[in-house]
N, C-alpha and C positions, 0 to 999 in steps of 0.2 A: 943699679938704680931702680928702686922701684917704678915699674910701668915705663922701665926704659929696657938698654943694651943691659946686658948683668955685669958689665965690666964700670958703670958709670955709678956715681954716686949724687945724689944731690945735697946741698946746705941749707942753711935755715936763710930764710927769704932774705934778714938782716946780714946776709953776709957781703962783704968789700972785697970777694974775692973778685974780678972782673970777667971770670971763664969761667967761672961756676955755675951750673944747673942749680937756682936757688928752687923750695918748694919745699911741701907743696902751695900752691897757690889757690886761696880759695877768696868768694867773692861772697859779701855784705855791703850794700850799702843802707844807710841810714832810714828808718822809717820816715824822718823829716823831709827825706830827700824825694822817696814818694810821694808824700803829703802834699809838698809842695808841686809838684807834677802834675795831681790831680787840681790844685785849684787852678793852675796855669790852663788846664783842659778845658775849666768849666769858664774860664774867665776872657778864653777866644774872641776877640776882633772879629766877624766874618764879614768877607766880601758878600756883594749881593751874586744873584744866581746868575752865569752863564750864560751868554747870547745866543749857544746853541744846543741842539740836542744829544750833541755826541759828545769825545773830549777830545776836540782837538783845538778848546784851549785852556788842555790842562784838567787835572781831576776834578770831577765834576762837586759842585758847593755839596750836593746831597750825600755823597760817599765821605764826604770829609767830616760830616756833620752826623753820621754812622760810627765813623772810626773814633770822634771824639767821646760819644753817649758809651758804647763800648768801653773805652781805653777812662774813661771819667768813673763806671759803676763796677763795672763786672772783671776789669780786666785785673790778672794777678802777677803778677814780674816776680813773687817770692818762689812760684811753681817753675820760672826761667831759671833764675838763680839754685833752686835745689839741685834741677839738671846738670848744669855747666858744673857744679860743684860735686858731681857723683865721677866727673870726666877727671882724670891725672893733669892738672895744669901747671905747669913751670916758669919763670925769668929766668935770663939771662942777658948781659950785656953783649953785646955785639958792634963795635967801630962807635961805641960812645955811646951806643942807647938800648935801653932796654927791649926786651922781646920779648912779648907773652906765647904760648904755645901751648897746645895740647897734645900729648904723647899717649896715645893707648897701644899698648903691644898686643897683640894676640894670642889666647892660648895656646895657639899650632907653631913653635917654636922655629920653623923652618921660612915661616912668612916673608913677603919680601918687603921690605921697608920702601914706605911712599910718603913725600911731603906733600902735602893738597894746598895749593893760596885761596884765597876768596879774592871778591870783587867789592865795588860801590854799585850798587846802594847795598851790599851786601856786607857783611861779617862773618866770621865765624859760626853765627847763629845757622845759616845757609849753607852749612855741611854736618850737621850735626843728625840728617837722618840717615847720612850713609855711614858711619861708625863701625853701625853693628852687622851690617851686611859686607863691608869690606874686612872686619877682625872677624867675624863669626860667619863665613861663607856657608858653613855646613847650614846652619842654621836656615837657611834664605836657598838650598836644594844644588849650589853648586859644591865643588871638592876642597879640602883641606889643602890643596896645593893650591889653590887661589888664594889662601890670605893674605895679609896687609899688616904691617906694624903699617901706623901711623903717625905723621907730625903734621900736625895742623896750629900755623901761626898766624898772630895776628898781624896785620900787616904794619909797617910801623904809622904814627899817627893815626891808627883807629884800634875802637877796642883798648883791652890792658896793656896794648904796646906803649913805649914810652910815645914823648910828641916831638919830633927833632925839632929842635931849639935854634937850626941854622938851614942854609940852603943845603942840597944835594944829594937827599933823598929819593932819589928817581928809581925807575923802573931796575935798572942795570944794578945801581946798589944795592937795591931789596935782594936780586937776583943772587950776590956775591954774599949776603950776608946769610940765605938761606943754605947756600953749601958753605960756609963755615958753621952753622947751626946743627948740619947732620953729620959733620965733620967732629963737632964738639957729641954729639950723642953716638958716635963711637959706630957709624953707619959707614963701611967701608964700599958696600955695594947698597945701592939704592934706586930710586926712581921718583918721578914728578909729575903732579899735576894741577892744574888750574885751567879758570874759568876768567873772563874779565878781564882786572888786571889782573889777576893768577896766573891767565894764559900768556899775559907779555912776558911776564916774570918768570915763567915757565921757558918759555922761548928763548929769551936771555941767557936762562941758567943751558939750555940745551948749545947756542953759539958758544957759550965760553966752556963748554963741555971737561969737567971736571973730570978728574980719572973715576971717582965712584958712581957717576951720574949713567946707569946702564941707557936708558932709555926714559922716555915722557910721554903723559897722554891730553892731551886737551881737547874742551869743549867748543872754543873759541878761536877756529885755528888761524894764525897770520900769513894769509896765500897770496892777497891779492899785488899783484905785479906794480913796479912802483909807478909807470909809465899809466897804467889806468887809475891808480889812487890819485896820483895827481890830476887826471882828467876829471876825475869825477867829482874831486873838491874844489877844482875852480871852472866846472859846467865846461868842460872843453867838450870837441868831439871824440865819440869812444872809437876805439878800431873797427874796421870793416868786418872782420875774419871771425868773430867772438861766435862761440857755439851758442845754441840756444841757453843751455847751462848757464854760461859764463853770463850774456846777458840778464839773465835771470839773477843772477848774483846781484851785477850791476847795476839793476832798478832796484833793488835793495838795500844797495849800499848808496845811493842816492837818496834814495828817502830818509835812511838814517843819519848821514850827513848834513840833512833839510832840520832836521827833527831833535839833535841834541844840544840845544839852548844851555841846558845845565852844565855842557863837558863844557862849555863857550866859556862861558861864564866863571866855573871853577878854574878853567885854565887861562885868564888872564888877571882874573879880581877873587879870589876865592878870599880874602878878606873881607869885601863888599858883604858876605852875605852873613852878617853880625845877626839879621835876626832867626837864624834858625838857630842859634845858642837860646834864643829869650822865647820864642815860643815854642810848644810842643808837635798843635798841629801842623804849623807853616812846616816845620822838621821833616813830619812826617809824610806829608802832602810833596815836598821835596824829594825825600828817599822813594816813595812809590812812585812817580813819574820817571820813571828807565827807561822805558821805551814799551809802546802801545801795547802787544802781547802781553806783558806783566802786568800791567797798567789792568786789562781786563781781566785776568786772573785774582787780581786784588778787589776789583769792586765786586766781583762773582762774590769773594769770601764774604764783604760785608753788606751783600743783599741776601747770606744766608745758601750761597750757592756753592757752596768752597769747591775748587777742581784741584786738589794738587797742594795750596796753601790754602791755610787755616788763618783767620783772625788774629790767633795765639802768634801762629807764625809772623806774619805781618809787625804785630806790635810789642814781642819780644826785640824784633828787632830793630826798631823803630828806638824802643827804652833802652835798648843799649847805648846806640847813638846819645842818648840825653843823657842819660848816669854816667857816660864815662866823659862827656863835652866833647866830642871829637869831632862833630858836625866841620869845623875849620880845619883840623888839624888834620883830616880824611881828605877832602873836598883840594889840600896844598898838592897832592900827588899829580893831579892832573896840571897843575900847572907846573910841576918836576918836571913832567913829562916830556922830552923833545923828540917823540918817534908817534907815528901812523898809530892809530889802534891796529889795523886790518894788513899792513903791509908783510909783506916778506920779509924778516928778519937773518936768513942766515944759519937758521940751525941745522950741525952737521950730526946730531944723535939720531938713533933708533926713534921714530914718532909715530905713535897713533892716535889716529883723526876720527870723533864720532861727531857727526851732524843732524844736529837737533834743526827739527822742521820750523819754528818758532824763534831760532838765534835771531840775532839782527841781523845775518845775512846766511844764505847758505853755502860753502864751503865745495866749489866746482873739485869736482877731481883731480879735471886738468890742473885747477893751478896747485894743490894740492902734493901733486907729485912733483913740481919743476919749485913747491917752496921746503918740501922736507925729504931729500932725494933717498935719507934713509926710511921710507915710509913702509910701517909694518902693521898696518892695518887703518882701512878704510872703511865706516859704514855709514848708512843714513838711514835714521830711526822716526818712526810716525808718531812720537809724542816727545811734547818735551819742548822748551825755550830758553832765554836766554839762563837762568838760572835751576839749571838742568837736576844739581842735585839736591837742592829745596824742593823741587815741582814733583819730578820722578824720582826719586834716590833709588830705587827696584831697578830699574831700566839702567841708569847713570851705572849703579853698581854691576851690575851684567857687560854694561860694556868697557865699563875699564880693567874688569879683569879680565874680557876677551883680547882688547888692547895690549896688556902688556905680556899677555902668557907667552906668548913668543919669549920674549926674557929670562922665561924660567929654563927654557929648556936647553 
């Protein structure tokens, strides 16, 4: 297969085969499509200004009215689209729906083969600067024994995945349909990683531990003990005994418990929210509100202060969201969803834990070991948040090859 296993072949996109690696897969859309984009920018409704100084209700009218003059004049989605289109993209069906992906193998033949998921308000777009550091190590000062084939998919209902058409799309099915995916690219030994819902799906795919599945690394680890999630989502009292650590976690995981309106709201009515299909920036003003740390990372970019994300970055992926309508059909997963973000899940594989100072919460050691008893590497790094490998991908990259080298040997 080109830019796959050498034993796989792909078809041409048109093919009924149902198991077939179709591709390549390459993306255009319409200059009307932008067209129209831009008049929808220029033609914003806007609330009046905010009651308060800061945002905590919500991104602030002036950063919205930056990102529109930006994303209305200057901004280019054809310089998105040439990128994505330089990357090996593929379909394939999978339990009825389609599945877009991205496969880059590495030069260094011996690499170990990793699937990466993305999250909400994330895409694809959101791992696309660690590629070259994870397939070309040499390059980026670490050794050829650290490379990475890669499969990077889109998860289903966002992006060029298909939009399931019925319930049961959850966390657990994504999970199952990923190791049939690397099962179908002819990947006998392998490994996993995610972030967000990456990391539940990551999780998933580590509890039902596949025979090829060696080990996983995540950003976003699921530790916290069911007995304190539960206290903490319905304001009980927390334990006596909690290390400084752990409480520390715990006011964390409180406040972002306080503070995610969007997961509320996607996970009972994700139909309700019809108008981020119709407008651009309500869309966008929606995707950037993830939580406070990104939130000011984003307005740094469009005050000209970029830390980590760029403008570019922001509203590529923002246009994706719009060119491909997925705003609803992204937004259904959370209400799939019937497990914890944060809890203990179960998994019985090889795992290693990096803890971003800036995650929504930070990831106690303690519960750490008691939620992934095969745990093969532990660290906590001084840069970096929830979306670790858009912010850092240098750092991100450094530690997942730390993470899983254990595997190689």
């Amino acid at each position: 297969m080109a830019q796959g296993n050498a034993n796989q072949q792909y078809v041409a996109l048109t093919s009924t085969d149902k198991k077939a690696i179709r591709g390549p897969f390459q993306i255009h859309f319409p200059e009307a499509e932008l067209t129209e984009l831009q008049k929808r920018i220029i033609a914003t409704r806007w609330p009046e200004k905010e009651t308060v100084s800061n945002q905590t209700q919500g991104v602030p009218l002036a950063t919205m009215q930056k990102v529109a003059e930006y994303w209305a004049t200057e901004y280019d989605w054809r310089k998105c689209e040439a990128m994505l289109n330089n990357i090996p993209q593929f379909l394939t069906e999978i339990d009825g729906l389609d599945i877009h992906f991205m496969h880059i193998r590495s030069k260094h033949e011996d690499a170990l083969p990793m699937i990466i998921t993305h999250g909400w308000s994330g895409s694809i777009i959101e791992l696309l600067k660690i590629i070259d550091p994870l397939t070309n190590p040499t390059a980026y000062g670490a050794k050829a024994s650290d490379a990475f084939h890669l499969v990077i998919p889109s998860l289903p209902g966002y992006g060029f995945s298909g939009k399931p058409a019925s319930t049961g799309w959850g966390p657990v099915r994504i999970a199952q349909a990923w190791i049939e995916l690397m099962n179908r690219l002819g990947y006998s030994k392998y490994v996993a990683q995610g972030g967000d819902w990456g990391a539940i799906v990551t999780d998933f795919m580590g509890v039902m531990k596949p025979p090829g599945l060696l080990g996983m690394h995540t950003n976003m680890p699921g530790t916290v003990p069911p007995d304190i999630d539960t206290a903490l989502m319905k304001g009980n009292p927390l334990p006596s005994n909690l290390t400084p650590e752990e409480m520390r976690a715990c006011e964390q995981l409180a406040f972002v418990y306080r503070h995610i309106a969007y997961a509320s709201m996607m996970g009972t009515r994700p139909q309700t929210l019809t108008g981020l299909m119709d407008s651009p920036i309500g869309l966008a003003a929606f995707l950037m509100d993830h939580d406070a740390c990104s939130l000011e990372l984003m307005i740094k970019a469009f005050d000209g202060h970029p830390e980590g994300l760029t403008r570019d970055n922001i509203l590529d992926n923002a246009t994706l969201y719009w060119l491909t309508k997925t705003a609803i059909s992204a937004a259904r997963l959370y209400w799939e969803n019937m497990f914890s973000f944060f809890v203990v899940k179960g998994v019985q594989i090889p795992a290693a834990v990096t803890v971003f100072p800036y995650e929504l919460y930070e990831a106690p050691k303690s519960w750490t070991r008691q939620a992934y008893p095969e745990l093969i590497y532990y660290n906590r790094v001084d840069r970096g948040g929830h979306f670790a490998a858009w912010e850092v991908p240098l750092l991100f990259s450094e530690e997942v090859r730390a993470g899983l080298r254990p595997l190689r040997e």
